[in-house]
C-alpha positions as a printed NumPy array, in Angstrom:
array([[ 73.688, 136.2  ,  32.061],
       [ 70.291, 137.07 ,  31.58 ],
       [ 68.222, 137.889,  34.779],
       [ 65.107, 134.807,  33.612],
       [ 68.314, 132.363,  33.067],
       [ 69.771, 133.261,  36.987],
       [ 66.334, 132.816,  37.944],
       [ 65.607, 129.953,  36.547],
       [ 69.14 , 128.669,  37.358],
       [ 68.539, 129.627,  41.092],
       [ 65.545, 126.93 ,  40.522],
       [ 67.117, 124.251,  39.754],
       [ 69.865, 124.463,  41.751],
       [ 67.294, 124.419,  45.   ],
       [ 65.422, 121.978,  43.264],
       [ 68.673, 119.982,  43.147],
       [ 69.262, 120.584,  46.863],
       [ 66.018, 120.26 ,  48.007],
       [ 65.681, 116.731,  45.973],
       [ 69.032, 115.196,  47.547],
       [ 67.922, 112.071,  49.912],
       [ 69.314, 110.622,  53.206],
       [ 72.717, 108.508,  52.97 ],
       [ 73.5  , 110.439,  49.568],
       [ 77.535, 111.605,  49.337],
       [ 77.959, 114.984,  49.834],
       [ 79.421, 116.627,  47.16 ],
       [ 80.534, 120.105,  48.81 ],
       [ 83.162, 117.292,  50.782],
       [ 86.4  , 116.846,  48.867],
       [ 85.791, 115.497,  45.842],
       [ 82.336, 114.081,  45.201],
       [ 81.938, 113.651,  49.034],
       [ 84.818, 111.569,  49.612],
       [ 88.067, 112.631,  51.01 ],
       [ 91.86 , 110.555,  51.142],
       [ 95.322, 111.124,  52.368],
       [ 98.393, 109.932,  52.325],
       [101.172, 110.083,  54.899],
       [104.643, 110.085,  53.403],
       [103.615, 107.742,  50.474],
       [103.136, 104.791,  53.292],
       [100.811, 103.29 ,  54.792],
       [ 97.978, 105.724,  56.947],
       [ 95.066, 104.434,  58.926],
       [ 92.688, 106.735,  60.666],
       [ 90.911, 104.502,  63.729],
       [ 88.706, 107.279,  65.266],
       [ 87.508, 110.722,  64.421],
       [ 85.663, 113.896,  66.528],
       [ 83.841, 116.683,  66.001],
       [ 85.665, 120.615,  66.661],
       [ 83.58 , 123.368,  67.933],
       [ 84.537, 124.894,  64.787],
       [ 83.29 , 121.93 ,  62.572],
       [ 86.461, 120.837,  61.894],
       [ 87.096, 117.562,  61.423],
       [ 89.92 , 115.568,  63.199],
       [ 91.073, 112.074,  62.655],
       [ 93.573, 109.952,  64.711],
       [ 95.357, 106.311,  63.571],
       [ 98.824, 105.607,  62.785],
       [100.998, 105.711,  59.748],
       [104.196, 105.013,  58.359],
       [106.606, 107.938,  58.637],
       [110.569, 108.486,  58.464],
       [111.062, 104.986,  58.584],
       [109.379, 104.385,  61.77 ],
       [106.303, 101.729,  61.423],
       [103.119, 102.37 ,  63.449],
       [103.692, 106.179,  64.757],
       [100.439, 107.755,  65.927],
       [ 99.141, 110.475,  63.941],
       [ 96.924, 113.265,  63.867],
       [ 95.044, 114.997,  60.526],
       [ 93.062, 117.833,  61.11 ],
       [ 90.244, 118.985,  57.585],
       [ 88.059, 121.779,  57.468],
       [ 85.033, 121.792,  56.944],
       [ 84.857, 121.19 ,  53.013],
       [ 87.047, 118.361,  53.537],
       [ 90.468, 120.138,  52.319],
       [ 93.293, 119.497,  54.733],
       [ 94.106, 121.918,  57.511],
       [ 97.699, 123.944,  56.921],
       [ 97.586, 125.445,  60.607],
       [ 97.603, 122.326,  62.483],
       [100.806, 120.084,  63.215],
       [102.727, 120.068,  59.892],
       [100.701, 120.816,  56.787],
       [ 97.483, 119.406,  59.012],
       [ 99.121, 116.374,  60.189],
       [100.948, 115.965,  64.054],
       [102.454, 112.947,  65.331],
       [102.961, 111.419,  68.803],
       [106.188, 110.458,  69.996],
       [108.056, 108.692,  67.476],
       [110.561, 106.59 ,  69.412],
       [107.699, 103.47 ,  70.438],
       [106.132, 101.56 ,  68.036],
       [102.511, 102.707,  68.826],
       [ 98.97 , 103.351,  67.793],
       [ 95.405, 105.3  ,  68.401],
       [ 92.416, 104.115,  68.304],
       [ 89.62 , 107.036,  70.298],
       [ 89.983, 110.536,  69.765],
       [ 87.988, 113.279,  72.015],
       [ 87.941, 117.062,  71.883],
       [ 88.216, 118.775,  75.442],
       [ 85.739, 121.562,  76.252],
       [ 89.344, 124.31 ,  75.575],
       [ 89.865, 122.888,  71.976],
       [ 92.719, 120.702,  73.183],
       [ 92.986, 117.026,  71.151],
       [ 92.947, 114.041,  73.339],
       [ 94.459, 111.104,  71.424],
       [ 94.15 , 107.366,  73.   ],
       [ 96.133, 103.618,  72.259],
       [ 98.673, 101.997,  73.358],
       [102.752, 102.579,  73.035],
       [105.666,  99.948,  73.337],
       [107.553, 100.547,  76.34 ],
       [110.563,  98.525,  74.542],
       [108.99 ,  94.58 ,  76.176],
       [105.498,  94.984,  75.737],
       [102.652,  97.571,  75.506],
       [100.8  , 100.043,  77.521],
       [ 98.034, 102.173,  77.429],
       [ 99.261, 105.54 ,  76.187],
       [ 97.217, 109.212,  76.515],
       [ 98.312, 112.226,  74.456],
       [ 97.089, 115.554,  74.684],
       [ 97.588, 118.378,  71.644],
       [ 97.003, 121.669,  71.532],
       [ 94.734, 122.769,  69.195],
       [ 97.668, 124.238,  66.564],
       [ 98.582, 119.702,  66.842],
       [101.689, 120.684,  69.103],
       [101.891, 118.678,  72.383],
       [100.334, 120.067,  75.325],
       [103.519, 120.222,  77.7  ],
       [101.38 , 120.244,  80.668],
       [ 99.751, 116.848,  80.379],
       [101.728, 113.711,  81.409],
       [105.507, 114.024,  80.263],
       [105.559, 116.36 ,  78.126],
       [101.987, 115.731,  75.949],
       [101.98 , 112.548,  77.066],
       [101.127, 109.585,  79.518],
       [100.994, 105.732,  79.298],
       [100.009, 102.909,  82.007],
       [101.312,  99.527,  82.401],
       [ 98.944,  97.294,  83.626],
       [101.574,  94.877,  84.459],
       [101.011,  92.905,  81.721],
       [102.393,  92.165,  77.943],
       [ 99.404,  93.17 ,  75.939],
       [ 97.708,  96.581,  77.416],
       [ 95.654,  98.035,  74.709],
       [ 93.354, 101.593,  74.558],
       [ 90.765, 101.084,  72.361],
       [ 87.942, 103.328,  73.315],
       [ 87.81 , 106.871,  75.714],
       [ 85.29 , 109.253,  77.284],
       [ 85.558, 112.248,  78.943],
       [ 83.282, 112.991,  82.337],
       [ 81.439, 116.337,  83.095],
       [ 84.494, 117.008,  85.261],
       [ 86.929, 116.893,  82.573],
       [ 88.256, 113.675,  83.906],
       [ 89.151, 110.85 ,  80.99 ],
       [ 88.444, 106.937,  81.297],
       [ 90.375, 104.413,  78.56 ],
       [ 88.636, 101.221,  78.199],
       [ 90.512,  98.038,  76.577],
       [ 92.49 ,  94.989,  77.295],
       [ 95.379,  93.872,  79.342],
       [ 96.993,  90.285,  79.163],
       [ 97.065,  88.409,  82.332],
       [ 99.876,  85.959,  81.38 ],
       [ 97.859,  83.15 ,  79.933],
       [ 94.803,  85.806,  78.096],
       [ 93.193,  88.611,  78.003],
       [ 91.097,  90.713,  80.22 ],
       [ 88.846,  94.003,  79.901],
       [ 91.086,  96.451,  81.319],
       [ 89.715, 100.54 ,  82.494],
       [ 91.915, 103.43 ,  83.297],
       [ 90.685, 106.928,  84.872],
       [ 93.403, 110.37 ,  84.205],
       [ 93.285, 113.582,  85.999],
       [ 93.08 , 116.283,  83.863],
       [ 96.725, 116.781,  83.645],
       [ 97.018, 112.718,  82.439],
       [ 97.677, 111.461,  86.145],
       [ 96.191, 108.776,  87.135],
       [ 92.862, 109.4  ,  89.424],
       [ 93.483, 107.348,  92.441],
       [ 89.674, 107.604,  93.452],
       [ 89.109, 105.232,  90.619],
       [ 89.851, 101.317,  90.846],
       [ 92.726, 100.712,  92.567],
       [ 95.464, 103.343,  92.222],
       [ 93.557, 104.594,  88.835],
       [ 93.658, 101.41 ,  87.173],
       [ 91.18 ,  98.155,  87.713],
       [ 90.608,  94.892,  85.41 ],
       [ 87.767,  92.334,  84.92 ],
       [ 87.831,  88.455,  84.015],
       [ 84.265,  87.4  ,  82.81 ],
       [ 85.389,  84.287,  81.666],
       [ 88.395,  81.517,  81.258],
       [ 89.773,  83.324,  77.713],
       [ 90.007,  86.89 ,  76.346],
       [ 87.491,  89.554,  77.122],
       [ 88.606,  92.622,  75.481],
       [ 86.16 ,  95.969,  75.764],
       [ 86.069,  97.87 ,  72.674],
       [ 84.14 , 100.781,  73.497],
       [ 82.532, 102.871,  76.293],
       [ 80.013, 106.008,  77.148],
       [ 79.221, 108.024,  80.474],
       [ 75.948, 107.746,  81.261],
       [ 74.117, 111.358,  83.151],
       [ 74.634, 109.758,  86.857],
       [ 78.553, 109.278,  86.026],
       [ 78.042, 105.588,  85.729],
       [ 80.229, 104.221,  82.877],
       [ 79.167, 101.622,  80.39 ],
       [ 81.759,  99.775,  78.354],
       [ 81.46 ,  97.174,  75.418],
       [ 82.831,  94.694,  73.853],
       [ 83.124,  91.107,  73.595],
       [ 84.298,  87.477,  76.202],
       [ 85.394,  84.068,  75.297],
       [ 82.342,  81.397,  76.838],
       [ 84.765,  78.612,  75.744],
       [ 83.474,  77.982,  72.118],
       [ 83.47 ,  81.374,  70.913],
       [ 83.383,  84.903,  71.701],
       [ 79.859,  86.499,  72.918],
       [ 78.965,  90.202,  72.849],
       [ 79.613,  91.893,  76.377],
       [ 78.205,  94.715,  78.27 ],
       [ 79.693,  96.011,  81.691],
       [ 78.662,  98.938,  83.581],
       [ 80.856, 100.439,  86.898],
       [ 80.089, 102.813,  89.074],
       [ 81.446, 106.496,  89.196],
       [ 84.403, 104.385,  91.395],
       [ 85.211, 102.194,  89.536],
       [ 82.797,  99.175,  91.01 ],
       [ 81.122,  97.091,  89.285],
       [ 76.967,  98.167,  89.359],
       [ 74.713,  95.201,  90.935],
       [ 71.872,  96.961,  89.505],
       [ 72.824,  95.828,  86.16 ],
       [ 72.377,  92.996,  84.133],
       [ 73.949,  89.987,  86.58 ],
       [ 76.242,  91.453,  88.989],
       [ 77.315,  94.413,  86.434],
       [ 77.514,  92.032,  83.437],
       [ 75.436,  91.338,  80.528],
       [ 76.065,  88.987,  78.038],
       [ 74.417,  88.253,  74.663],
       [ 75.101,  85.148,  72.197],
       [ 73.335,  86.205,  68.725],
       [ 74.536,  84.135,  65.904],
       [ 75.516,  80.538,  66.173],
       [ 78.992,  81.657,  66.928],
       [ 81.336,  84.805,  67.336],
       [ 79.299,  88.207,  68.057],
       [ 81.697,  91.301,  69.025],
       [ 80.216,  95.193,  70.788],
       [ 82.739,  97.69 ,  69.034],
       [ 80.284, 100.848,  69.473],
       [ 77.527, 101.685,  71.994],
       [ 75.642, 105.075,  72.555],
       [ 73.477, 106.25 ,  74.646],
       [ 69.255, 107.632,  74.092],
       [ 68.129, 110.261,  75.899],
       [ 65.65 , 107.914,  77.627],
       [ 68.778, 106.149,  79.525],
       [ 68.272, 102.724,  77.108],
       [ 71.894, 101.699,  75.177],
       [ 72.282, 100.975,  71.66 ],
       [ 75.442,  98.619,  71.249],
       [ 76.643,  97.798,  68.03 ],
       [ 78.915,  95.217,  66.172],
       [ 78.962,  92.161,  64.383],
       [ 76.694,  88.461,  64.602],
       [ 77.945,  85.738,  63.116],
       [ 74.773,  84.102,  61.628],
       [ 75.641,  81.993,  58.006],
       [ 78.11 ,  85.171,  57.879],
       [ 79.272,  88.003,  59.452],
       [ 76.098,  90.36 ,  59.519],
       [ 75.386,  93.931,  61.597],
       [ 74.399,  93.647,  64.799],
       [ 72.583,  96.447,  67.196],
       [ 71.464,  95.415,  70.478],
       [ 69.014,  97.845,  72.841],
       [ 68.96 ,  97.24 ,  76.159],
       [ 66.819,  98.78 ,  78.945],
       [ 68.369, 101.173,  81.976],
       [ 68.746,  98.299,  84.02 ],
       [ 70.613,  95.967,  81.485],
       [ 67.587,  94.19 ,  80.455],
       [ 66.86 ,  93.51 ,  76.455],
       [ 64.098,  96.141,  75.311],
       [ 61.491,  94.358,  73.587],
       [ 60.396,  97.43 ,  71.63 ],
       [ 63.234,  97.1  ,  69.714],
       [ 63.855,  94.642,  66.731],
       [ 63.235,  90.855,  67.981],
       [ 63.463,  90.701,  71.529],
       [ 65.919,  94.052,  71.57 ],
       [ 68.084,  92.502,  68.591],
       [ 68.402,  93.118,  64.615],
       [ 70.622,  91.96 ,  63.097],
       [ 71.313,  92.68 ,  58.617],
       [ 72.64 ,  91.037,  55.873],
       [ 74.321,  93.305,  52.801],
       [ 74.815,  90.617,  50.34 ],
       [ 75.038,  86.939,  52.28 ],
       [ 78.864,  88.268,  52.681],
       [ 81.058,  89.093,  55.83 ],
       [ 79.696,  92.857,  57.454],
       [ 81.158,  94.485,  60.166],
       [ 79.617,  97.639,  61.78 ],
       [ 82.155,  99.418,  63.601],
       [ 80.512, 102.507,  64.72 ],
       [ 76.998, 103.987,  66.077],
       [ 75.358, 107.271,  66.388],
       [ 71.633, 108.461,  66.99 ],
       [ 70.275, 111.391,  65.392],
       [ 68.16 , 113.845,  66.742],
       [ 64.93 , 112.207,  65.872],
       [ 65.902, 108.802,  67.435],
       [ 66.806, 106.972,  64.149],
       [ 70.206, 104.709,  64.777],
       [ 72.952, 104.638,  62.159],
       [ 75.6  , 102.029,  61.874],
       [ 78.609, 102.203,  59.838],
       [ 81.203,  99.889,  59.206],
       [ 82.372,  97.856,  55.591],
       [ 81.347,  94.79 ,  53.839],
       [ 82.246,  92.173,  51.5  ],
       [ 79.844,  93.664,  48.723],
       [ 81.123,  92.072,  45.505],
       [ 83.31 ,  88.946,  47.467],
       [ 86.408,  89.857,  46.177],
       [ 86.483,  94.188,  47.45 ],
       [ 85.361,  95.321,  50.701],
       [ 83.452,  98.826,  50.621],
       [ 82.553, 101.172,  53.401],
       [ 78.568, 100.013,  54.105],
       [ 76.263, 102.052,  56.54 ],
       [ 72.825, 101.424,  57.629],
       [ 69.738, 103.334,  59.21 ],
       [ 67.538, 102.1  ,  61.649],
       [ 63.988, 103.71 ,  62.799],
       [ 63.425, 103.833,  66.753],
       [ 61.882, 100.318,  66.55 ],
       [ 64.782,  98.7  ,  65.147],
       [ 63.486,  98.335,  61.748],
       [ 65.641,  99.42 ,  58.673],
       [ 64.576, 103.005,  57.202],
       [ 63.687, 102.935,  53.621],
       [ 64.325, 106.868,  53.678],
       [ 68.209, 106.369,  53.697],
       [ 69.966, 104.856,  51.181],
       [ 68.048, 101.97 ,  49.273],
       [ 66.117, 100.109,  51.496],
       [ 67.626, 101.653,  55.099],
       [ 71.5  , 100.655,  53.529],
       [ 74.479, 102.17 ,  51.898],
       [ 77.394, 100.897,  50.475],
       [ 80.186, 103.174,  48.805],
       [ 83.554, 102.088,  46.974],
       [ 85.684, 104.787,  47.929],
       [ 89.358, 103.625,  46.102],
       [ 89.968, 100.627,  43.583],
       [ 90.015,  97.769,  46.189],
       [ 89.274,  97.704,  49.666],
       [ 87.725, 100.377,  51.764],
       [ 87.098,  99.992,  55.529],
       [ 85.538, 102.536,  58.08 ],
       [ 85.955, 102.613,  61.581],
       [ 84.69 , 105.545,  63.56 ],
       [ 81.923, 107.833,  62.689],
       [ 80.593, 111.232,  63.819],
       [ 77.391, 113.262,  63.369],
       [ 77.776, 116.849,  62.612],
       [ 75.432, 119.376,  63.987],
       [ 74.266, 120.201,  60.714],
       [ 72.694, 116.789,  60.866],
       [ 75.112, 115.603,  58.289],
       [ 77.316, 111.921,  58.728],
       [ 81.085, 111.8  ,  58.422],
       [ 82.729, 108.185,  58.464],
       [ 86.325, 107.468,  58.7  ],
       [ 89.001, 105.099,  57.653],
       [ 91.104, 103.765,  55.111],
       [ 91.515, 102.629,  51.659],
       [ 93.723, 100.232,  49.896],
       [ 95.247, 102.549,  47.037],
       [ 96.615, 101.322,  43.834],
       [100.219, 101.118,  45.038],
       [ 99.371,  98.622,  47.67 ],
       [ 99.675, 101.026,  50.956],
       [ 96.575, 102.394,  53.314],
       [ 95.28 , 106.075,  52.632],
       [ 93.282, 107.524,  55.725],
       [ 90.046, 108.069,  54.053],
       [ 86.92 , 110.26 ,  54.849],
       [ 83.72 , 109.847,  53.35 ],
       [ 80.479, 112.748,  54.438],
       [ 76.959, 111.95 ,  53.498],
       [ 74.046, 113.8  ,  53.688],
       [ 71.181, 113.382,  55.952],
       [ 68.697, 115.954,  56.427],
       [ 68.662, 118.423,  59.258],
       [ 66.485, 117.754,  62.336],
       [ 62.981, 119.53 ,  61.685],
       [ 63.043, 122.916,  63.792],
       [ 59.389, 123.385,  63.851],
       [ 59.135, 119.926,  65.768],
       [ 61.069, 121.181,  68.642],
       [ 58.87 , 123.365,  70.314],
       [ 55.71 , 121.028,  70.418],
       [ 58.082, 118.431,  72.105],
       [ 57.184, 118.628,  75.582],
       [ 54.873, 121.302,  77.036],
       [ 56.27 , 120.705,  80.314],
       [ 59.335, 122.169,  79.943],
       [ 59.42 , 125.611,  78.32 ],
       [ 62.739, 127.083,  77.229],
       [ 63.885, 130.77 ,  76.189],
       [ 64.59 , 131.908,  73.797],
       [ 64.672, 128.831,  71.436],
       [ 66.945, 129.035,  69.036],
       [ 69.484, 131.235,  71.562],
       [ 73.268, 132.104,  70.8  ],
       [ 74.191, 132.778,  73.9  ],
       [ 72.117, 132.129,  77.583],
       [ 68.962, 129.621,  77.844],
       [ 66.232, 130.132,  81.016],
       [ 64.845, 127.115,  81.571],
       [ 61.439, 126.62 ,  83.12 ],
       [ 59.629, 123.375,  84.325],
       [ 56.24 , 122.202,  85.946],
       [ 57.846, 118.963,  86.613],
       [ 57.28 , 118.653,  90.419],
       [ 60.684, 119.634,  91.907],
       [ 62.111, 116.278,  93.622],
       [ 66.087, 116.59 ,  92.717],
       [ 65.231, 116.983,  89.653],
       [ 68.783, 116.85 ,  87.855],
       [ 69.098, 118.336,  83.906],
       [ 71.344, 117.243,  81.438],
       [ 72.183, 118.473,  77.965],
       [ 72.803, 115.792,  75.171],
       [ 74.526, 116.351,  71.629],
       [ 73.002, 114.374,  68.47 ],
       [ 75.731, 111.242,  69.719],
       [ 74.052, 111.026,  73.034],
       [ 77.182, 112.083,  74.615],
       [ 76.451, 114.027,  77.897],
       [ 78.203, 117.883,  77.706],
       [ 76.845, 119.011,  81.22 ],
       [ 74.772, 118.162,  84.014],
       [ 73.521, 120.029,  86.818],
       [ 70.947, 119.718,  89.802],
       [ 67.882, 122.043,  89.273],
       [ 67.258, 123.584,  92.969],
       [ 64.05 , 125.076,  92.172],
       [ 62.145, 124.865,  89.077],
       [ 63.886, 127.18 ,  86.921],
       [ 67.634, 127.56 ,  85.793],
       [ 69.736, 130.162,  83.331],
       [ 72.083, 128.722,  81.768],
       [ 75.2  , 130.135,  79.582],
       [ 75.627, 128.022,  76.343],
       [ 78.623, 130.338,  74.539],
       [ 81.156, 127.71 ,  74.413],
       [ 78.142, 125.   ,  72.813],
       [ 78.883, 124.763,  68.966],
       [ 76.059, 125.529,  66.781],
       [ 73.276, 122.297,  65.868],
       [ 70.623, 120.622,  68.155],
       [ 70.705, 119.418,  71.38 ],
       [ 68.669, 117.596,  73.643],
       [ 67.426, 118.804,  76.96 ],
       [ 66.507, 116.353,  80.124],
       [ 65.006, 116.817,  83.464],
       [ 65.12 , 113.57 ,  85.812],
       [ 63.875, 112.504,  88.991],
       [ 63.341, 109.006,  91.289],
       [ 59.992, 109.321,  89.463],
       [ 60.284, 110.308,  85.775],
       [ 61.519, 112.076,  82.737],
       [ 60.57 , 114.513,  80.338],
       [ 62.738, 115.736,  76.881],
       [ 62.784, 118.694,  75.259],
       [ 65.055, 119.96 ,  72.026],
       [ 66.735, 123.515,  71.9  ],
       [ 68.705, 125.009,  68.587],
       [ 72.306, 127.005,  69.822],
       [ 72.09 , 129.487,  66.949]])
């Protein structure tokens, strides 16, 4: 090869690179940016997926394995999307495989250890289970009995559908529990060795009726003060209305919010469901699901601090879009660094297949015509149906969804789709907020943090590009070192608080 034709090759190739847009697939992820797997040639769903330190990639569901139906499984990918040989069996593990059972969160502890969330049949009905693996997908022996824990609410029908782990390493399960005649949002809180934390609820455990029928929550975040938010969705007696619930670091519900701890939101003319929220940096909530308006469309919801609707956002803190006058479901929600909102979930694109659909928001609510075509993004992933469930942002910046195809033999494949988005502008970070002044920035390993923000327990918190809170710590005086070895690489946001106010600023971990 001639040195002018690797030249000019080098060109085009960043040309190429330089030219790929928001929402695009990524092609350096399995094949052509989309990824699938199947589980002993039966049926594999993957429900929820999380980030490694590492940038590995795990996703959690069930499949259909040795004969037994609805066993929870673990895959583990690396980073270019190929399967992971060190982890579990050729980069799958598996719960227990005596119960009929299923997961539906996934979180990775601050050690590397796999947290894996549903519910198990107990041999009459089902509970809540918790598993904990190692990170080589072997159960952790010292959490619960022997990797793993489960809680019966008492009740037929107890259900895990969404987890989040506090600053203290403690974990909370949010989902349902049947009553005997419905269903009711149900909340669990584990020590870290998976026994339950009798400081929360009532021995670990507590419930909530909103109304006469089934009120399920589907989701849930821990806000910087340890309060806990959960979503999801209550029967008013006609249909089922989006819900919004906040408790206290107890387990009580917060007065403060909404009416009496409760918000809840009718948006189409009948069913609306929460199955994701997230939290900003500026304390406001982002819930998202589905409205039913002449179909099923996306829904995302903001609401203020206090529970109220922000009126910044969309119409009257709602938007709500349309793919193709079809059925949509969103089923997950991040926010990027720069404030935009994605949603991902699937819709009924051509009214006989379902593909995997996504959709970018700016901070107002209204769609962004830099991702995708027109803010949206649909992809057929298999022949038939595709579905996605859960949804993580990588610190590169780039989007990973996750769920599962219909393949041509009839049975579910787990299946992983990566998009691109661009990375978070570096050169924006320092002209954030002149208040705050942090050093070095980028760092690898230690920050020193400096403030002029009057010192009136002033707390700090560090974000990750989800909005998930990784630490929080009182600043004493107006200045604070802090070690960030164990942080993986990307962009994360930095917040000082007080009675009074707030102020933001961005730092790079190199």
């Amino acid at each position: 090869m001639s040195l002018t034709f690797a030249i000019l090759q080098i060109t085009i190739n960043s040309q190429t690179l330089h030219a790929q847009t928001d929402g695009t697939l990524d092609n350096s992820f399995g094949t052509a940016g989309k990824v699938t797997t199947s589980i002993g040639n039966q049926d594999a769903v993957a429900y929820s997926v999380a980030l490694q330190a590492d940038g590995k990639i795990v996703a959690a569901g069930w499949s259909y394995t040795n004969g037994i139906y609805n066993i929870i499984s673990v895959t583990r990918y690396k980073t270019n999307g190929n399967i992971d040989s060190t982890f579990g069996t050729a980069g799958i593990a598996f719960g227990p495989a005596t119960n009929y059972s299923d997961a539906y969160a996934t979180a990775i502890q601050t050690d590397g250890k796999i947290l894996v969330a549903g519910f198990t049949e107990n041999g009459s009905d089902n509970d809540f289970v918790l598993l904990r693996f190692n990170t080589d997908g072997t159960l952790d022996n010292t959490f619960g009995t022997a990797g793993a824990t489960s809680t019966d609410f008492g009740s037929v029908e107890d259900r895990a559908f969404a987890m989040a782990v506090q600053t203290d390493g403690k974990i909370v399960l949010a989902g349902q529990m049947g009553n005997g005649s419905n269903l009711d949002i149900a909340l669990a809180r584990y020590n870290t060795n998976g026994t339950l934390d009798n400081t929360f609820g009532i021995g670990g455990k507590l419930s909530k009726a909103i109304g006469s029928g089934d009120d399920v929550a589907n989701c849930i975040a821990i806000q910087a003060d340890g309060k806990i938010v959960i979503g999801g969705y209550s029967w008013n007696g006609l249909n089922y209305d989006m819900a919004v619930l906040r408790y206290s670091n107890l387990g009580v519900l917060d007065n403060t919010f909404g009416t009496n701890g409760v918000i809840i939101k009718d948006i189409g003319s009948t069913d609306n469901y929460a199955y994701a929220l997230a939290l900003q940096t500026d304390s406001k909530i982002v819930v998202a699901g589905t409205a039913t308006l002449a179909t099923g469309d996306f829904s995302v919801v903001r609401l203020n601090s206090n529970g109220g609707l922000d009126n910044t956002f969309g119409t009257n803190g709602v938007v709500t879009t349309d793919f193709n006058g079809l059925n949509d479901e969103a089923r997950a929600v991040i926010i990027q660094g720069n404030g935009k909102i994605v949603l991902a979930g699937f819709s009924s694109i051509s009214g006989s297949n379902i593909d995997i659909a996504l959709t970018r928001y700016e901070s107002n609510g209204t769609l962004d015509n830099t991702f995708g075509i027109n803010g949206k993004v649909t992809t057929p992933v298999g022949n038939s149906n595709d579905w996605a469930y859960a949804m993580l942002l990588q610190t590169d910046a780039k989007i990973v969804v996750a769920g599962n195809i219909l393949n041509d033999l009839g049975t579910d494949d787990i299946a992983l789709v990566r998009y691109y988005v661009s990375p978070t502008n570096v050169n924006d970070i320092h002209a954030e907020n002149e208040n705050i002044s942090i050093y070095p920035n980028p760092a690898k390993n230690k920050i020193s943090i400096q403030t002029t923000f009057p010192s009136k327990e002033n707390m700090l918190s560090i974000y990750n590009t989800q909005g998930q809170l990784l630490y929080t710590k009182e600043m004493i005086n107006n200045q604070l070192d802090l070690n960030i070895e164990k942080l993986a690489a990307g962009v994360y946001t930095l917040k000082i608080t007080n009675s009074e106010s707030t102020i933001i600023k961005k730092f790079i971990k190199e």
